[in-house]
N, CA, C and O atoms as a CHARMM CRD file, in Angstrom:
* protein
*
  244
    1    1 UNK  N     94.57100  62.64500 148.04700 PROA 1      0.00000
    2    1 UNK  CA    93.29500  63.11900 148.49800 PROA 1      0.00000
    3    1 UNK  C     93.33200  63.56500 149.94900 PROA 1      0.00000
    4    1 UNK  O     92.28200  63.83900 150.53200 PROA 1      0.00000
    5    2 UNK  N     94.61500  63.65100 150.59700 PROA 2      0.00000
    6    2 UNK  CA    94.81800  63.50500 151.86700 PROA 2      0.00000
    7    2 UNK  C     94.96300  65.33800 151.71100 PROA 2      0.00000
    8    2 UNK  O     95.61000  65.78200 150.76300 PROA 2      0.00000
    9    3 UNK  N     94.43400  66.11100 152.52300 PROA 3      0.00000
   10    3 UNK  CA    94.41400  67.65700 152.47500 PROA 3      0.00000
   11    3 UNK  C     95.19500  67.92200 153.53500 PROA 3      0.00000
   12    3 UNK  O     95.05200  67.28600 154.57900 PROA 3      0.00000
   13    4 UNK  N     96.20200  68.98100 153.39200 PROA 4      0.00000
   14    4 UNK  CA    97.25800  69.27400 153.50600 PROA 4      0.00000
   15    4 UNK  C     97.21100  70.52700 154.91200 PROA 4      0.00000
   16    4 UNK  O     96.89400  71.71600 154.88100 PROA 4      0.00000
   17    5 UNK  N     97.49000  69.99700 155.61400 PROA 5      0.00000
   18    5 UNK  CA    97.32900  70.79000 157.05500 PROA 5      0.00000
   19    5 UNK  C     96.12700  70.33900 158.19400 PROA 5      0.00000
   20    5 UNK  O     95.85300  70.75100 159.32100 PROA 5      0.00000
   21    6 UNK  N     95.59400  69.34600 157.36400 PROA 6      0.00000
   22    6 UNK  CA    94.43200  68.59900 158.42900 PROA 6      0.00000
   23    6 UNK  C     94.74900  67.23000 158.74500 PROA 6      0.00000
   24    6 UNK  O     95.08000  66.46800 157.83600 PROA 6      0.00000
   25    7 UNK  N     94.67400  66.78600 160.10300 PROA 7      0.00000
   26    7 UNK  CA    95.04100  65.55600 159.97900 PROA 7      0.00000
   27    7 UNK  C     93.51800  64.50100 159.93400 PROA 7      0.00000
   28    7 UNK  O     92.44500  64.67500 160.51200 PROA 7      0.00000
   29    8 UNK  N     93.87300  63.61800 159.19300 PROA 8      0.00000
   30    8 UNK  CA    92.97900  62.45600 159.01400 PROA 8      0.00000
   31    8 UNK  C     91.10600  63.14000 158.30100 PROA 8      0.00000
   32    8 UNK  O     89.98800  62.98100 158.79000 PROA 8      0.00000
   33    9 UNK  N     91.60300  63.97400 156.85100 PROA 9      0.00000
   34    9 UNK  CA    90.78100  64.27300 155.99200 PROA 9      0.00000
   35    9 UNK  C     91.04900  64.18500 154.81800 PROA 9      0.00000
   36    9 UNK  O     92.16000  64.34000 154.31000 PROA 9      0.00000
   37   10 UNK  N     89.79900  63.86500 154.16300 PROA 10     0.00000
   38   10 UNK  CA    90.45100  63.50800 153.09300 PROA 10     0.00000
   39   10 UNK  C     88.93500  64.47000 151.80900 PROA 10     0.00000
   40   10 UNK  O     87.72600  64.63400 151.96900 PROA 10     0.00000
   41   11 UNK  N     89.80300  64.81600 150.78600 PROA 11     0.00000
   42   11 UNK  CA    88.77700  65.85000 149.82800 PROA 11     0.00000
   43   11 UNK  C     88.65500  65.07700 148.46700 PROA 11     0.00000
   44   11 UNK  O     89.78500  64.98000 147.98800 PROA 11     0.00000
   45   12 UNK  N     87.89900  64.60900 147.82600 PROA 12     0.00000
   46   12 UNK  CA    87.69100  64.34400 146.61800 PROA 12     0.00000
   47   12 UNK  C     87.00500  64.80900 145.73900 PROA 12     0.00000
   48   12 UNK  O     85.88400  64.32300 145.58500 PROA 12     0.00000
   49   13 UNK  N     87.37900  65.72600 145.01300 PROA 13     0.00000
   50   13 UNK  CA    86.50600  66.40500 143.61700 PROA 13     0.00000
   51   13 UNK  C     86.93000  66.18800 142.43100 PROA 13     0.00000
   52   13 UNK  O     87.51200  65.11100 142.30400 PROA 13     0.00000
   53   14 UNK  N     86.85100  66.79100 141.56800 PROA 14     0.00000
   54   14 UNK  CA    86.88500  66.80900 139.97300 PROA 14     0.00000
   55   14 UNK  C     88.50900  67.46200 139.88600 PROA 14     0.00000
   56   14 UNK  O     88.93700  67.31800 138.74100 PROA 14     0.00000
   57   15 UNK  N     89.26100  67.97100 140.58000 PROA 15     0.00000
   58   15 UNK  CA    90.11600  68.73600 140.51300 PROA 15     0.00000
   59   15 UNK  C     91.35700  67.67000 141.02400 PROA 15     0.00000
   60   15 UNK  O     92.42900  68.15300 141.38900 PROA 15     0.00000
   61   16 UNK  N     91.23000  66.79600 141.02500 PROA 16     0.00000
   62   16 UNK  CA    91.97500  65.13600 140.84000 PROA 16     0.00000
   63   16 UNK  C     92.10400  64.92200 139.81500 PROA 16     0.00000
   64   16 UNK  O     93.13700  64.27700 139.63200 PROA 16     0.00000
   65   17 UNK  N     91.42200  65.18400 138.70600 PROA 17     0.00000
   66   17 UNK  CA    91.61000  64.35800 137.53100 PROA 17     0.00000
   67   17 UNK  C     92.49300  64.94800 136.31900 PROA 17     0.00000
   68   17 UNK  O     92.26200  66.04900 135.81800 PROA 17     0.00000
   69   18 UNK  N     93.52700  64.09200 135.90900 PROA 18     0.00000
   70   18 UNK  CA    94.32900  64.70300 135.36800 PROA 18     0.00000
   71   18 UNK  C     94.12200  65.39500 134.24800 PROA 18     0.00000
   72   18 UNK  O     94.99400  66.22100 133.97600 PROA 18     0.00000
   73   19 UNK  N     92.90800  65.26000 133.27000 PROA 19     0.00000
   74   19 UNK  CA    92.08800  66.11500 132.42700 PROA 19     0.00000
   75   19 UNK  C     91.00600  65.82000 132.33400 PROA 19     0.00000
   76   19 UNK  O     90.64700  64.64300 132.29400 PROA 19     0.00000
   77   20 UNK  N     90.25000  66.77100 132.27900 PROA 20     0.00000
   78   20 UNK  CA    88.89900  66.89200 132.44700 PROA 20     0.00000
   79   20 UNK  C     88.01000  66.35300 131.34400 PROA 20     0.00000
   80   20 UNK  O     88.35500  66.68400 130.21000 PROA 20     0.00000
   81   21 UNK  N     86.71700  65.43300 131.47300 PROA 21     0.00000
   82   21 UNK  CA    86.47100  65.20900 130.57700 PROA 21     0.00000
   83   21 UNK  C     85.27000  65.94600 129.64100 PROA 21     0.00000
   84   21 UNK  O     84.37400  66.55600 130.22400 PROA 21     0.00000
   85   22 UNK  N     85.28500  65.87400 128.34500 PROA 22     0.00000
   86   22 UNK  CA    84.43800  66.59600 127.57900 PROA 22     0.00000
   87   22 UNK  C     83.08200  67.17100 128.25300 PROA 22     0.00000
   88   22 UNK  O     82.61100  68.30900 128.24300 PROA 22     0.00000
   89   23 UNK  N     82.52000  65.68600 128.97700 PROA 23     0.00000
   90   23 UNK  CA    80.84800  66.17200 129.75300 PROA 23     0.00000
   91   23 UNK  C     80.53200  66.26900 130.77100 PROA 23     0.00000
   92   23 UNK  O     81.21900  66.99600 131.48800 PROA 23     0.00000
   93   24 UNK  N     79.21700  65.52600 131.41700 PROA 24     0.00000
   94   24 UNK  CA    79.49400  66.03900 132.93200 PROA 24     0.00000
   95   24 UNK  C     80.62900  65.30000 133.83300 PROA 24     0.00000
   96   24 UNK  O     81.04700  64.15500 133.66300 PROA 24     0.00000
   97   25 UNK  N     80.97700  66.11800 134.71200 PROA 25     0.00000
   98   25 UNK  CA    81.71600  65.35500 135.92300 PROA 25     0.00000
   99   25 UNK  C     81.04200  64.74500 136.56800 PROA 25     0.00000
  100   25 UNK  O     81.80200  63.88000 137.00400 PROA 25     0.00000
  101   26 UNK  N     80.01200  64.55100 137.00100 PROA 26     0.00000
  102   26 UNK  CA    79.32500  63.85900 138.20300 PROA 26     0.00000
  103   26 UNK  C     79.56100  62.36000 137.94800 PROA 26     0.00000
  104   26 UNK  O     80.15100  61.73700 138.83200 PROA 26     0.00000
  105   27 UNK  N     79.23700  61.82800 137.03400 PROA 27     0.00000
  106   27 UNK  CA    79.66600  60.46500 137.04600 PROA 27     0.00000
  107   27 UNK  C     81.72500  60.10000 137.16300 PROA 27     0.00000
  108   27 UNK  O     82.29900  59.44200 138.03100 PROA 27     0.00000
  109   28 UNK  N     82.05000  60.47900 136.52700 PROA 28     0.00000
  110   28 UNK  CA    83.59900  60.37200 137.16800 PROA 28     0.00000
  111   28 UNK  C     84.08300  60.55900 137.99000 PROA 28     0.00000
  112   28 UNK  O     84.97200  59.80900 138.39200 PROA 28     0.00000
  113   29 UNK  N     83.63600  61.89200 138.75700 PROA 29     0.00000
  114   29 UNK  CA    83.55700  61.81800 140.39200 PROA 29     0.00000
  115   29 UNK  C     82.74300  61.35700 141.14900 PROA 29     0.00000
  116   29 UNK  O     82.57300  61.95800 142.21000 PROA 29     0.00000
  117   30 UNK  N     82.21200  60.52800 140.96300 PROA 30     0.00000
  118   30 UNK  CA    81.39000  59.55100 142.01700 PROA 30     0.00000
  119   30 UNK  C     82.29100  58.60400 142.22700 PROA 30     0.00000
  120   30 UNK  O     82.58700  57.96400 143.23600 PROA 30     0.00000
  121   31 UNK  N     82.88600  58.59900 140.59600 PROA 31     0.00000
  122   31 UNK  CA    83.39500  57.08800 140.56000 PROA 31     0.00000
  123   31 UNK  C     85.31100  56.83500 141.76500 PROA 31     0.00000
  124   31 UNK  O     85.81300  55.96200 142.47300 PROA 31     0.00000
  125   32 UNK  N     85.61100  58.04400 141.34500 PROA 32     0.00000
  126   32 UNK  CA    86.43900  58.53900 142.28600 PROA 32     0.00000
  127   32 UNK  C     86.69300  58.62000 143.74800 PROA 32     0.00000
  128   32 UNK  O     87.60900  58.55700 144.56700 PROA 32     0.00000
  129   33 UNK  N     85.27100  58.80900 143.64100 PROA 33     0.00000
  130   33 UNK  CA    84.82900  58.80400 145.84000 PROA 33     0.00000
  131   33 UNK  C     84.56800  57.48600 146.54100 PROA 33     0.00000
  132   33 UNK  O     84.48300  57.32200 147.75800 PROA 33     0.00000
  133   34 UNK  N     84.41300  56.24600 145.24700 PROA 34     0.00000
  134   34 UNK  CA    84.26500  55.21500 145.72500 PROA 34     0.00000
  135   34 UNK  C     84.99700  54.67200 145.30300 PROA 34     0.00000
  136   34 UNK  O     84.83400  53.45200 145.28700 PROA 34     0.00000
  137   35 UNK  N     85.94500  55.10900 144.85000 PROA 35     0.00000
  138   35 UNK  CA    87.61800  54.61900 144.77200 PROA 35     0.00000
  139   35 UNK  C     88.07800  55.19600 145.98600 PROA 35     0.00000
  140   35 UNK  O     88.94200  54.50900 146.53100 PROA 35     0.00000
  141   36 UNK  N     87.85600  55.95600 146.42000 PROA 36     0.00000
  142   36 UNK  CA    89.19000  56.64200 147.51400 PROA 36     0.00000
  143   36 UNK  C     88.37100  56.49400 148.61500 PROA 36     0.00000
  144   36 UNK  O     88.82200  56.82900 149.71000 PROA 36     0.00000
  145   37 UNK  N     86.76300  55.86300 148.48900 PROA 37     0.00000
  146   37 UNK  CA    86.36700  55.15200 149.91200 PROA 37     0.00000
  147   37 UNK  C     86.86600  54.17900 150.07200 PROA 37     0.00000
  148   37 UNK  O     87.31200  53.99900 151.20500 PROA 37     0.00000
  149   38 UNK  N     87.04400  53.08800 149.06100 PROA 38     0.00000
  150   38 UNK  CA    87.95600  51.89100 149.02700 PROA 38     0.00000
  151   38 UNK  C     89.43900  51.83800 149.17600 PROA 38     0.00000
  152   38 UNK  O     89.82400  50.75100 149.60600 PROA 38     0.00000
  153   39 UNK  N     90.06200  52.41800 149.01800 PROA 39     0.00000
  154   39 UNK  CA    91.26900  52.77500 149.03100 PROA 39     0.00000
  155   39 UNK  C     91.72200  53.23100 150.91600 PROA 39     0.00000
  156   39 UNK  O     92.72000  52.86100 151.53400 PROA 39     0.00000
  157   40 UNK  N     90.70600  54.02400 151.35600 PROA 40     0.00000
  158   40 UNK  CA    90.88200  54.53000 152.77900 PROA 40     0.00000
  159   40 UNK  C     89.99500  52.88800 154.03900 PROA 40     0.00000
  160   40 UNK  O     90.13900  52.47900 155.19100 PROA 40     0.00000
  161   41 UNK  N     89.49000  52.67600 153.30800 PROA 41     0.00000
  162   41 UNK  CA    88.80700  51.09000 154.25100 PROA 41     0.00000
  163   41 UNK  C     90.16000  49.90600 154.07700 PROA 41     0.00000
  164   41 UNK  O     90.32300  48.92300 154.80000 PROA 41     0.00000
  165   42 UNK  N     91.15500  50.38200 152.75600 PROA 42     0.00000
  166   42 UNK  CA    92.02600  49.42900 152.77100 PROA 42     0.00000
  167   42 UNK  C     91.53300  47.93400 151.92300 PROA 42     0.00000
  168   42 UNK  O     92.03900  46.81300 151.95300 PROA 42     0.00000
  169   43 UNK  N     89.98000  48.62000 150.96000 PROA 43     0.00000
  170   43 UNK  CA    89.01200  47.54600 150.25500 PROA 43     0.00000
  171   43 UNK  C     90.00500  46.97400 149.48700 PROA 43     0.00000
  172   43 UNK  O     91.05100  47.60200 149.65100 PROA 43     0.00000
  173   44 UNK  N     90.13200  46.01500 148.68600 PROA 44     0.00000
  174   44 UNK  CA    90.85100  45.90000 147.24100 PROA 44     0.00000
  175   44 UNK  C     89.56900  45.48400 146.50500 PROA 44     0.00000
  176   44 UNK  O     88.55800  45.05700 147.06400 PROA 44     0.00000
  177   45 UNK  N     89.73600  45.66400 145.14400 PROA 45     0.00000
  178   45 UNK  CA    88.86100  45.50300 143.93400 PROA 45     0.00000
  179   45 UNK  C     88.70100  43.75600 143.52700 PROA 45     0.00000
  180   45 UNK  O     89.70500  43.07900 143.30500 PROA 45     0.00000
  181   46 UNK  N     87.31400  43.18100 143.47200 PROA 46     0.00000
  182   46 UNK  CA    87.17700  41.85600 143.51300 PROA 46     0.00000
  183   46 UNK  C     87.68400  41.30000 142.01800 PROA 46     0.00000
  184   46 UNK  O     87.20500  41.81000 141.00500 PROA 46     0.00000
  185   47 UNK  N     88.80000  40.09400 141.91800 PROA 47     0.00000
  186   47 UNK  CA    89.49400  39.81400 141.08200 PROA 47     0.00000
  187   47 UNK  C     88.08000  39.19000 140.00800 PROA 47     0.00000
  188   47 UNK  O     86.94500  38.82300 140.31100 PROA 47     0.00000
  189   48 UNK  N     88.85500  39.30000 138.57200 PROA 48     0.00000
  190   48 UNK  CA    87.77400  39.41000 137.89300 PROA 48     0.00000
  191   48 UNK  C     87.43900  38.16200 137.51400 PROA 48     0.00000
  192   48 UNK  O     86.39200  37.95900 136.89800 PROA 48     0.00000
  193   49 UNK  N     88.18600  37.29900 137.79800 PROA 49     0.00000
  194   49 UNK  CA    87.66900  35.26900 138.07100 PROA 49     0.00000
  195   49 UNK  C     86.52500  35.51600 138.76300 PROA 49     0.00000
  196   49 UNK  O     85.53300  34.81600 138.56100 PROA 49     0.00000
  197   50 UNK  N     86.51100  36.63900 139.75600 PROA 50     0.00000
  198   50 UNK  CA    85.46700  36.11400 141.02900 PROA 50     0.00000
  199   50 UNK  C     84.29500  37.15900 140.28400 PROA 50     0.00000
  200   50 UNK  O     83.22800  36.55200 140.37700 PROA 50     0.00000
  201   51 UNK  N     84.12200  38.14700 139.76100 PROA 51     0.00000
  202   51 UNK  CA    83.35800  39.01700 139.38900 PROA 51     0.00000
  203   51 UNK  C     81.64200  38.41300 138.76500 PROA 51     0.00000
  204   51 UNK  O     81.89100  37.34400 138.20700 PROA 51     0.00000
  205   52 UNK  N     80.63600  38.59300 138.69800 PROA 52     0.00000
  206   52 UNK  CA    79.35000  38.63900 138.56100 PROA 52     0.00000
  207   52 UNK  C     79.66000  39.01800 136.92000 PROA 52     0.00000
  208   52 UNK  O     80.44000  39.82300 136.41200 PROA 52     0.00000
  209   53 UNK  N     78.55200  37.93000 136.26000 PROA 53     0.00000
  210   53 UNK  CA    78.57700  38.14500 134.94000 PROA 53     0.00000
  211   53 UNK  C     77.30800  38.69100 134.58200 PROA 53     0.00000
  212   53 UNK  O     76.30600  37.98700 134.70000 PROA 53     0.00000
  213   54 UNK  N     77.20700  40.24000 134.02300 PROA 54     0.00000
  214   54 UNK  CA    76.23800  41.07600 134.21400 PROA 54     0.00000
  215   54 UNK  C     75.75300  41.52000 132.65200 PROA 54     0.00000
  216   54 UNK  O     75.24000  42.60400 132.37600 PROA 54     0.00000
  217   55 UNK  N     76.04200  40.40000 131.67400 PROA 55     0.00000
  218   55 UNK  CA    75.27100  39.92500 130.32700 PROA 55     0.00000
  219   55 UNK  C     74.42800  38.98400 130.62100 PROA 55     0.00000
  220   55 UNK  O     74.46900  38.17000 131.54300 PROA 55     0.00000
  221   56 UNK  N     73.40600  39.17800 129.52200 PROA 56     0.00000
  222   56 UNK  CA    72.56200  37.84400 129.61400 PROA 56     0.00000
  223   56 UNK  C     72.95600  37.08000 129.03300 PROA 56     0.00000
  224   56 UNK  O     73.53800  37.48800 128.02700 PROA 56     0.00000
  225   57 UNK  N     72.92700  35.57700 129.22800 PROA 57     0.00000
  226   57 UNK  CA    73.61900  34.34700 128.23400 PROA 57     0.00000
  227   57 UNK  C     73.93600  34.67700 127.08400 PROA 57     0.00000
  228   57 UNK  O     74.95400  34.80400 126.40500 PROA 57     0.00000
  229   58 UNK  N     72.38600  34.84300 126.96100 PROA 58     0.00000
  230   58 UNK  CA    71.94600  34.91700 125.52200 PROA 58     0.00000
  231   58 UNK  C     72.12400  35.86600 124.68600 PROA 58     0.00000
  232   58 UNK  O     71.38000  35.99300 123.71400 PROA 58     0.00000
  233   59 UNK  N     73.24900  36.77500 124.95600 PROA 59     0.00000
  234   59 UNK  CA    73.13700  37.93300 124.08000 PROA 59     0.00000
  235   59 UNK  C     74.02400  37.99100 122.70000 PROA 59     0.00000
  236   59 UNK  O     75.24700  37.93400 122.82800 PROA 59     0.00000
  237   60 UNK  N     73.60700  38.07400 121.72900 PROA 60     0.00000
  238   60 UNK  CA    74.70900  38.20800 120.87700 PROA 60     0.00000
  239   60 UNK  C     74.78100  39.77200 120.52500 PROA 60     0.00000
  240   60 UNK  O     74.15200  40.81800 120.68900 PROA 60     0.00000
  241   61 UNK  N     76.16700  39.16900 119.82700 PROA 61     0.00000
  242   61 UNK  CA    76.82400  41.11800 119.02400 PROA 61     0.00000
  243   61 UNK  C     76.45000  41.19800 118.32500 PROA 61     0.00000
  244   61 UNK  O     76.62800  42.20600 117.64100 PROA 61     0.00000
């Protein structure tokens, strides 16, 4: 994502992804930009022991 002749920029679009998917892009590239915001802060992704359980108890299948 690092663009090539600029120093310390970085470009993220739809044109990252190794195939495109059937519908819109906007949600996959969002999801992308806050990957490669995390990625450039040096974030890591919260292990999934530690993760928020975002079912209700009570739900069955």
């Amino acid at each position: 994502m690092r663009l090539k002749g600029a120093e310390g920029l970085r470009v993220v679009d739809a044109s990252v992804m190794p195939q495109a998917t059937a519908g819109d892009l906007n949600a996959p590239t969002l999801v992308l930009a806050e990957r490669a915001a995390d990625l450039i802060r040096e974030r890591s992704l919260t292990p999934t022991s530690d993760a928020p359980l975002l079912a209700a108890v009570d739900w069955v299948r």
